[in-house]
VORO-636090 format. One record per residue (C-alpha): x negated, y, z; residue in one letter. Coordinates in steps of 0.5 Angstrom, whole numbers, padded with zeros to 4 digits, always signed. Example, Ala and Ser with C-alpha at 12.3 -4.5 7.8 and 13.67 -1.06 7.14 Angstrom:
2
-0025-0009+0016a-0027-0002+0014s
This chain:
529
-0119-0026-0048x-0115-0028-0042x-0119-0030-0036x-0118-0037-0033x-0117-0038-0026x-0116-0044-0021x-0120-0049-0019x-0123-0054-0025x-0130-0052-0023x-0129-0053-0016x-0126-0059-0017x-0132-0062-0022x-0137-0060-0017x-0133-0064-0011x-0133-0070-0015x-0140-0069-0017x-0141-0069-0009x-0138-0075-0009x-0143-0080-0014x-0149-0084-0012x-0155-0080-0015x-0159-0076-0011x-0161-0071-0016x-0159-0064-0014x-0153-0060-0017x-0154-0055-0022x-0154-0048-0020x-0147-0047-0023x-0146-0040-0028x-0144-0035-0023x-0142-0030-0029x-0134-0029-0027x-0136-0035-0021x-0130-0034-0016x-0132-0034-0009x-0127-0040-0008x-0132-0043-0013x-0139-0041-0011x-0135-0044-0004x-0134-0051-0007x-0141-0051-0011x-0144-0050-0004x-0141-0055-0001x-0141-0060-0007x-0150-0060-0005x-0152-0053-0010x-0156-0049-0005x-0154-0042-0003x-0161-0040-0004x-0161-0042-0011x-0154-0039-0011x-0157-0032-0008x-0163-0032-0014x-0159-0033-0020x-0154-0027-0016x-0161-0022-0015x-0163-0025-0022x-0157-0021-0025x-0158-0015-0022x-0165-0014-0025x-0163-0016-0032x-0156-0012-0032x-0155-0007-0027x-0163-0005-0028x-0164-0006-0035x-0159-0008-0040x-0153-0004-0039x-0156-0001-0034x-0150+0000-0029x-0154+0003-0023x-0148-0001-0018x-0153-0003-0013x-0157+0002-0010x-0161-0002-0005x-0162-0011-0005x-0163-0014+0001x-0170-0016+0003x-0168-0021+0007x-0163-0024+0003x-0166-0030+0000x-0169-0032+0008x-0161-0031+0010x-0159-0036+0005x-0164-0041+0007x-0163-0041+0014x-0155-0042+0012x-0158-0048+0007x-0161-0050+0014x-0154-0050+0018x-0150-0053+0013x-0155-0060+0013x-0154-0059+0020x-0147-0060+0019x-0145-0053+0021x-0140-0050+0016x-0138-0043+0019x-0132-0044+0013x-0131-0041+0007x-0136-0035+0006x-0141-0040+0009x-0147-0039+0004x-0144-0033+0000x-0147-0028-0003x-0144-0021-0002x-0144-0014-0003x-0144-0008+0002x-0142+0000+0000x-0148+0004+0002x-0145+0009+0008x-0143+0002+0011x-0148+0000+0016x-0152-0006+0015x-0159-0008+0019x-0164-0009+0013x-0163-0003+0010x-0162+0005+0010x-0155+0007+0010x-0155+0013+0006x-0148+0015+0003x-0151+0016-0003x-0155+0023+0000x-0162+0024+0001x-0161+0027+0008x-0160+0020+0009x-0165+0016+0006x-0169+0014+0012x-0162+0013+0016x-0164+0006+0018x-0161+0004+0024x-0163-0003+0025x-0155-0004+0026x-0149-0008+0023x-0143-0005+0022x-0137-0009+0026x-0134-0011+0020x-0141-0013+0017x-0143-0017+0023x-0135-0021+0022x-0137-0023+0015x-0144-0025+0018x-0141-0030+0023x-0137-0032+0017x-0143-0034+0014x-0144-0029+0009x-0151-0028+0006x-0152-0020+0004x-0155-0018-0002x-0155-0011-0002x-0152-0005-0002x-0147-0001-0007x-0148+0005-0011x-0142+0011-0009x-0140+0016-0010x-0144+0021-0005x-0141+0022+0001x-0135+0018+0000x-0132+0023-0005x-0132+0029+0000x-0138+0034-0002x-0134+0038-0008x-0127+0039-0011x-0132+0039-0017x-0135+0032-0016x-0138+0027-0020x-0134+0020-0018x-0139+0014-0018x-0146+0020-0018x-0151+0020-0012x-0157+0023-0012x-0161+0017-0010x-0157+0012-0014x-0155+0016-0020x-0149+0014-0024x-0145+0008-0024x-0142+0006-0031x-0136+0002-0032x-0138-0005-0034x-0131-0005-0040x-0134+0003-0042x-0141+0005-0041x-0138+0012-0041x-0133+0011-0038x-0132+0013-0030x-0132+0007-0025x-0128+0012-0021x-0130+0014-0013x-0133+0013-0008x-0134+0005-0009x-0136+0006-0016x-0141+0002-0014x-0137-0004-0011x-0132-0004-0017x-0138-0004-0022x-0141-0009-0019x-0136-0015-0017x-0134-0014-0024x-0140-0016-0027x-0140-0021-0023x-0147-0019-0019x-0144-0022-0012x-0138-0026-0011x-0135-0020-0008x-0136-0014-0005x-0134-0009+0000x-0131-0001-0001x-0128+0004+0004x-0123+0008+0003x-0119+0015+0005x-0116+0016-0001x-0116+0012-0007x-0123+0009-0006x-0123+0003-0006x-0116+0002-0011x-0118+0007-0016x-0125+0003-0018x-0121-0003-0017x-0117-0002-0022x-0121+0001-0027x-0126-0004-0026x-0121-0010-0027x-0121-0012-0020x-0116-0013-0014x-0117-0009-0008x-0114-0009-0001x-0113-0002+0003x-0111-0005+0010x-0107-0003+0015x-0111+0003+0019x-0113-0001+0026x-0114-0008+0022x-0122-0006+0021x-0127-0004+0025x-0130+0003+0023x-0135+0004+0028x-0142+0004+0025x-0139+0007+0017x-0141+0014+0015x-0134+0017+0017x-0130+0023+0013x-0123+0021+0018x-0121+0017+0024x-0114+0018+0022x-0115+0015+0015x-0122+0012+0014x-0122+0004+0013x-0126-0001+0009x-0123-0006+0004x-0124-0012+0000x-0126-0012-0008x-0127-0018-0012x-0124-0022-0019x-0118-0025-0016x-0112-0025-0011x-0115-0031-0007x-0123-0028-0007x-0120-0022-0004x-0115-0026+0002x-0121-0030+0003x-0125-0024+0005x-0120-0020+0008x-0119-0025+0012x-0126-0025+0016x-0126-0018+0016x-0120-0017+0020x-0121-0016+0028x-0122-0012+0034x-0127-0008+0036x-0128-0004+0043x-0132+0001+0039x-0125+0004+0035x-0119+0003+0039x-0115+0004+0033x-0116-0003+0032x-0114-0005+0039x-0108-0010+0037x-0113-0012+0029x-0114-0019+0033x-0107-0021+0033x-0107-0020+0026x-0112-0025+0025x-0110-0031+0020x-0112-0035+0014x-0109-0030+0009x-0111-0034+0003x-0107-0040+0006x-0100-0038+0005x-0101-0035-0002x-0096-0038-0007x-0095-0038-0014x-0087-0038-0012x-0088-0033-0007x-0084-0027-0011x-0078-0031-0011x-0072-0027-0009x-0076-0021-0006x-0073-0015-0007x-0079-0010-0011x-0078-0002-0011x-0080+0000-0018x-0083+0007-0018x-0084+0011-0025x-0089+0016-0024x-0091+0020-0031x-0096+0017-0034x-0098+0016-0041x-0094+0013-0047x-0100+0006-0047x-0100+0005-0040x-0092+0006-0039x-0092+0000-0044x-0096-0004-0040x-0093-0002-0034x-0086-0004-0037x-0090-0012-0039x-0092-0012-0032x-0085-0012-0029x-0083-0017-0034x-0088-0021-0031x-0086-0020-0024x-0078-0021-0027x-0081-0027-0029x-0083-0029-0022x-0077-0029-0018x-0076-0022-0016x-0071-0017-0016x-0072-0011-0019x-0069-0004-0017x-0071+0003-0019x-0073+0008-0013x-0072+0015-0014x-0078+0018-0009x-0076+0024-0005x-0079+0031-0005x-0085+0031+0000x-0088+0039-0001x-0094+0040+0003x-0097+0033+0004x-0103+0035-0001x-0104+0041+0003x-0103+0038+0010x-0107+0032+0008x-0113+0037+0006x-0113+0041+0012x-0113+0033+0017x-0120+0031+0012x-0123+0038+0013x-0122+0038+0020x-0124+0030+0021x-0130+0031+0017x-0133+0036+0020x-0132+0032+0028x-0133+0027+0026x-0139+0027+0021x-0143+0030+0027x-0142+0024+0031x-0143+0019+0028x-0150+0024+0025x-0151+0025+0033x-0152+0017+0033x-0158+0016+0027x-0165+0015+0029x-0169+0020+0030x-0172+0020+0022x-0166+0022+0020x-0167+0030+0022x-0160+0033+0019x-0156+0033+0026x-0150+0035+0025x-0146+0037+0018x-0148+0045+0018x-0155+0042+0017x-0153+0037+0011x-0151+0044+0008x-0157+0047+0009x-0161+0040+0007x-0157+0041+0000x-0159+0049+0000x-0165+0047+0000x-0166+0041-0005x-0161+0043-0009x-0165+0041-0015x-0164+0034-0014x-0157+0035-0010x-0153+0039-0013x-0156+0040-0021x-0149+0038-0022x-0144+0041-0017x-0144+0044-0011x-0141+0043-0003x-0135+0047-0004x-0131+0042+0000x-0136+0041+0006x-0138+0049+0007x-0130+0049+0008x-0129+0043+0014x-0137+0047+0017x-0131+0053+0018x-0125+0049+0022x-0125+0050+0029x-0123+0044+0031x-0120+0039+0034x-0116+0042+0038x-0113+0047+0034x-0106+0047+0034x-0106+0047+0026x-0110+0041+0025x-0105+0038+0031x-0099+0040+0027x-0102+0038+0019x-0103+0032+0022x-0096+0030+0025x-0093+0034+0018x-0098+0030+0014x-0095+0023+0018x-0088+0025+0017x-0088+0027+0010x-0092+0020+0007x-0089+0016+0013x-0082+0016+0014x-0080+0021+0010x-0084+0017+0003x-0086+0009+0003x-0081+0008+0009x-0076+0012+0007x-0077+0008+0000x-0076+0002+0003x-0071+0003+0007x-0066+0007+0002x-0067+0001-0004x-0066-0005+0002x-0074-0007-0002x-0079-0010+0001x-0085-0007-0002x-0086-0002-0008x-0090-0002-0014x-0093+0003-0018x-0099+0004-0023x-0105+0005-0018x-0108+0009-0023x-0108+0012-0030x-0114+0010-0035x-0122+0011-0033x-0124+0018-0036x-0130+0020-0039x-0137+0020-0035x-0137+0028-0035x-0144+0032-0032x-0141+0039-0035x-0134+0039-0032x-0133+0034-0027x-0128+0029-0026x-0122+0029-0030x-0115+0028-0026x-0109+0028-0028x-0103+0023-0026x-0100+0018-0024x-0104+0016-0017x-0101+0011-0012x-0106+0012-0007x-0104+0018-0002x-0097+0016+0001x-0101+0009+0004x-0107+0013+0004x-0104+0018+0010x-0098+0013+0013x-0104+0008+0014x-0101+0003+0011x-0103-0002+0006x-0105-0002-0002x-0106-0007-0006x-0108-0006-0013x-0109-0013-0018x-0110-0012-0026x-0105-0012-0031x-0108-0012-0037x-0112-0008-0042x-0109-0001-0044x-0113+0001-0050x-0118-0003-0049x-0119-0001-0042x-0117-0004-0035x-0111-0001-0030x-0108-0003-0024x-0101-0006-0021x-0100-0003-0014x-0096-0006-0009x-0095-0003-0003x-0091-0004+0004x-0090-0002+0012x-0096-0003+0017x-0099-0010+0017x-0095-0013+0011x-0101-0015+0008x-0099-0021+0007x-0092-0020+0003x-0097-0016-0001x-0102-0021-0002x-0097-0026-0004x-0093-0023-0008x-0100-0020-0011x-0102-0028-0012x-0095-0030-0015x-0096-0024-0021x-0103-0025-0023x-0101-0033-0022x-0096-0031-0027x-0099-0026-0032x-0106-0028-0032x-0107-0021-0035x-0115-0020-0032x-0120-0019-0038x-0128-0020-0036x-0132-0014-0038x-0134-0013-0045x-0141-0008-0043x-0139-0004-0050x-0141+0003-0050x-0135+0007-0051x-0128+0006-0053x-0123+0010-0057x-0117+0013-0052x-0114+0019-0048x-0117+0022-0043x-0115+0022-0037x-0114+0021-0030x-0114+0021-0022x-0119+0022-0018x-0120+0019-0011x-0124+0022-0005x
């Protein structure tokens, strides 16, 4: 079963729009209903109220009951009010653009005024701010209504080398809509799980290494990693300046465009983003089914199991098809980028979790990360009965900032994934972007032994360059989705898009979620913090 794109419902709802009787539209199915179309039922009379039920019907029916994917943890109680209030200015004739009315869906360590912003831990549970993140209140001027907030892996992954991906002691463990025992991967388990069932039109992640693409692939979505500097971080529940940033997650190329496109911006809060406003652009607009047509693709071969290198090799037959012009890449040897990049994350976490902790109400009374480890020690019945903090105990020991290990770790870290890896790459092969497998296949849900991490992983090079990664569907591998990566120099997102659209234009390789219990596979495959 290959899911069909394009635009039919939305051209029906148009001309619906169009006919003489008064009779309101009928609220259109919203089970793979792309937010291009819930745009274009919106604007042929359905009512972004009407839309917003259905959404928050959804979730009660399969996210609480039925399958039971625990992908939100908290709606949004104003939701429906949102919604009629943009009902309100759409009849007004005030049509803020194409999220005007649409129903989406935040990770919970993003702020958002409604509602606690917990990351997951209940350290956090009363951290309610009565503050939108920029990047919130960017999609909230775009009209967007915000359903809720999304499961994830608690404290974005970076708790435990032996964490669980998609668990947190508040919201538990998200199931994978295409396995239910199978991971949603981290840390937007959430967001990956929900948009793939179609419980909003799209969602928000955030990632430092791989969370945002490792759910996006393993739940059969596409998923932007930005450029660092073109999405604020202010207001996000932190681990690293040098590396945090939060993305777009949705069922299709031109969804996720659509949505990056309102998240783009500067803010004088996060000067990292001093230049995002001359990258502001429709990305959606540009996006063409021809777009691969005479581009030069470096092709990475990773190790990888014998099932996924065939589906791999389909998908670069797909992007043959397209126009491109492929040529193999050999990557270089870049020892000591884990180690480097690890150390950078201690130190960043430990500084700047106890800032952004110094800004949350007076409820919330863990001030700084020392006071996270003992709230854990202390409710270790609840926090840690599947494993520990290894990883937080390790940054509360760095000494700091100033050190001049964490000074050389990060210029090392920089090199290494930078100029000598993804530009190295590109320069070398005379290509204009790179493609790999984002991930392997989702690995067993494991309570015992954690995650389960083998490779391939395409997530660190852009990860630590700051560079953009793009993964879209390529299809089913025994019975269970992986992703195509593209990834380029700083501020290509939009080579990456287009060519992103052009291959999933041609191969038309995402399959809807089947909710089936368990399927028969290996076991595999890498984690992401």
């Amino acid at each position: 079963m290959r899911r069909v794109q394009g635009g039919m419902l939305g051209l029906a709802l148009l001309a619906l729009a169009t006919t003489a009787r008064a009779e309101p539209p009928q609220t259109p199915p919203i089970e793979e209903l792309s937010l291009s179309d819930a745009a274009a039922a919106l604007a042929a009379g359905t009512s972004s109220e009407a839309l917003t039920r259905a959404y928050l019907a959804r979730i009660e029916a399969i996210d609480r009951k039925g399958p039971s994917l625990r992908s939100v943890i908290a709606v949004n109680p104003e939701a429906l009010a949102q919604a009629r209030a943009l009902d309100a200015e759409r009849r007004a004739g005030r049509i803020r653009g194409p999220l005007h009315g649409v129903p989406l869906l935040i990770k919970d360590n993003i702020e958002t005024r409604e509602l606690p912003t917990t990351a997951g831990s209940l350290a956090l549970k009363d951290n309610r701010t009565g503050r939108d993140a920029p990047v919130v209140a960017r999609l909230r001027a775009a009209g967007a209504v915000i359903l809720g907030k999304t499961n994830l892996s608690e404290w974005a992954n970076i708790r435990s080398s032996g964490s669980i991906s998609g668990w947190s002691a508040i919201g538990g463990l998200v199931r994978n809509p295409y396995a239910l025992d199978r991971t949603a991967c981290g840390s937007s388990s959430g967001s990956g799980a929900a948009a793939a069932a179609s419980l909003a039109a799209a969602a928000v992640g955030t990632e430092t290494d791989g969370s945002v693409v490792c759910p996006a692939a393993m739940n059969g979505l596409v998923g932007l990693k930005p450029t660092i500097g073109l999405v604020s971080r202010t207001h996000i529940v932190p681990i690293s300046h040098s590396q945090d940033t939060a993305g777009p997650m949705a069922r299709s190329v031109r969804d996720t465009a659509l949505l990056f496109s309102a998240m783009v911006g500067s803010d004088p809060a996060d000067p990292t983003t001093r230049d995002a406003d001359r990258h502001r652009t429709d990305y959606a607009a540009a996006l063409s089914a021809d777009a691969l047509k005479g581009v030069r693709v470096g092709v990475l071969r990773p190790e990888m199991s014998a099932p996924l290198a065939k589906q791999y090799d389909a998908a670069l037959a797909v992007l043959r098809a397209a126009g491109a012009t492929l040529v193999d890449v050999t990557p270089p040897k870049l020892d000591g980028l884990g180690e480097a990049e690890f150390l950078v994350l201690k130190a960043e976490l430990k500084a700047d979790l106890n800032a952004y902790l110094a800004t949350t109400p007076p409820a919330v009374k863990a001030r700084t990360l020392a006071d996270v480890i003992a709230f854990n020690a202390e409710h270790a019945d609840t926090e840690m009965r599947f494993f520990g903090q290894d990883t937080f105990e390790a940054a509360q020991k760095m000494p700091g900032l100033e050190d001049p290990a964490y000074k050389e770790a990060r210029a090392k870290a920089l090199r290494l994934a930078g100029a000598e890896g993804i530009d190295a790459m590109l320069g070398q092969a005379k290509v204009q972007l790179l493609v790999s497998p984002t991930y392997g296949l989702p690995w067993l849900s494991d309570p015992v032994h954690g995650d389960h991490f083998v490779p391939p992983s395409a997530s660190e090079l852009p990860a630590v360059a700051g560079t953009p990664h793009l993964t879209v569907p390529m299809g089913l591998v025994q019975g269970l989705p992986a992703g195509l990566s593209f990834l380029g120099p700083k501020y290509s997102e939009a080579l990456l898009l287009g060519a992103g659209y052009a291959f999933e234009q041609r191969g038309r390789l995402r399959v809807k979620p089947g909710y089936v219990a368990s399927v028969p596979t290996e076991r595999g495959l890498e984690g992401a913090r």
